[in-house]
N, C-alpha and C positions, 0 to 999 in steps of 0.2 A: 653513739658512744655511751659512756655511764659515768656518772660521779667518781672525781677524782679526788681523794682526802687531801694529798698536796698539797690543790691548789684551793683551798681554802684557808682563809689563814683571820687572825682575827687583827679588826683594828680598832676598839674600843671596846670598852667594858667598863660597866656604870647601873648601880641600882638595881641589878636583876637584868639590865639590858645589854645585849650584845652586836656591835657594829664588825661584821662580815665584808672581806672581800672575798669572789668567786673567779677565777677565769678559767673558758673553756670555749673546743674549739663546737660545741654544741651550739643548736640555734635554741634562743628564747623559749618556743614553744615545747622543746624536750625538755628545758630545765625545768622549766613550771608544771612537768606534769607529775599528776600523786606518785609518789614513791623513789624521785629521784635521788633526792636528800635522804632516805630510809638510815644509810651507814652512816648518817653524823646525826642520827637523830637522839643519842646520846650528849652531846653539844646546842644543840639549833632548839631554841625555846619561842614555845608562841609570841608572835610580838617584836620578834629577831628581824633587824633586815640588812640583808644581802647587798651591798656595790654589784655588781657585775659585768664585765666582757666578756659578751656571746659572741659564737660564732670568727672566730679569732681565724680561723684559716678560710675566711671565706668574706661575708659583707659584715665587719663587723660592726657590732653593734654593744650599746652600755645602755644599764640603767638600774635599778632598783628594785628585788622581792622582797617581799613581804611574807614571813613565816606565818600562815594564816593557822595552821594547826599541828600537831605533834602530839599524835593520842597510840601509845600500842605501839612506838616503834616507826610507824608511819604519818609521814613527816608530806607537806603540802602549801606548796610557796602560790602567793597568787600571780597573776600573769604581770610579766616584767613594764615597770612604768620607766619606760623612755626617758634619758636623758642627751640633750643636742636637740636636732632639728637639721631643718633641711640644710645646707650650703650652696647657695644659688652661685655663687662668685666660682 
């Protein structure tokens, strides 16, 4: 799939910094890659990070990107850090 403007939304904003929510039914490794964020790269400033639920129609999964650059338009989150663990119960 591809970035959806929707479903981003903000939820804090403070000092130049901006706290992101994201959901989508993508997995982790498509959102993190360069260019996926391009159409909000008007909004998303280096140093920005993202909540996320990946892959929502399938194993989903949360955690946190990191707006690692935004030069020219094209915009590049780093790869999504984990939040939860495993459920052994």
């Amino acid at each position: 799939m591809a970035f959806v403007s929707k479903d981003l939304s903000v939820l804090s904003y403070a000092n130049g910094f901006t706290l992101w929510h994201y959901t989508t039914t993508d997995a982790a490794a498509v959102v993190d890659s360069v260019g996926y964020f391009n159409d909000a790269s008007h909004m998303l400033r280096t140093g920005d990070i993202l909540v996320a639920n990946v892959d929502t129609d399938g194993t989903p999964g949360a955690g946190l990107f990191l707006v690692s650059a935004n030069a020219g338009g094209a915009v590049d989150v780093d790869d999504l850090t984990a939040i939860g663990g495993t459920d052994t119960d």
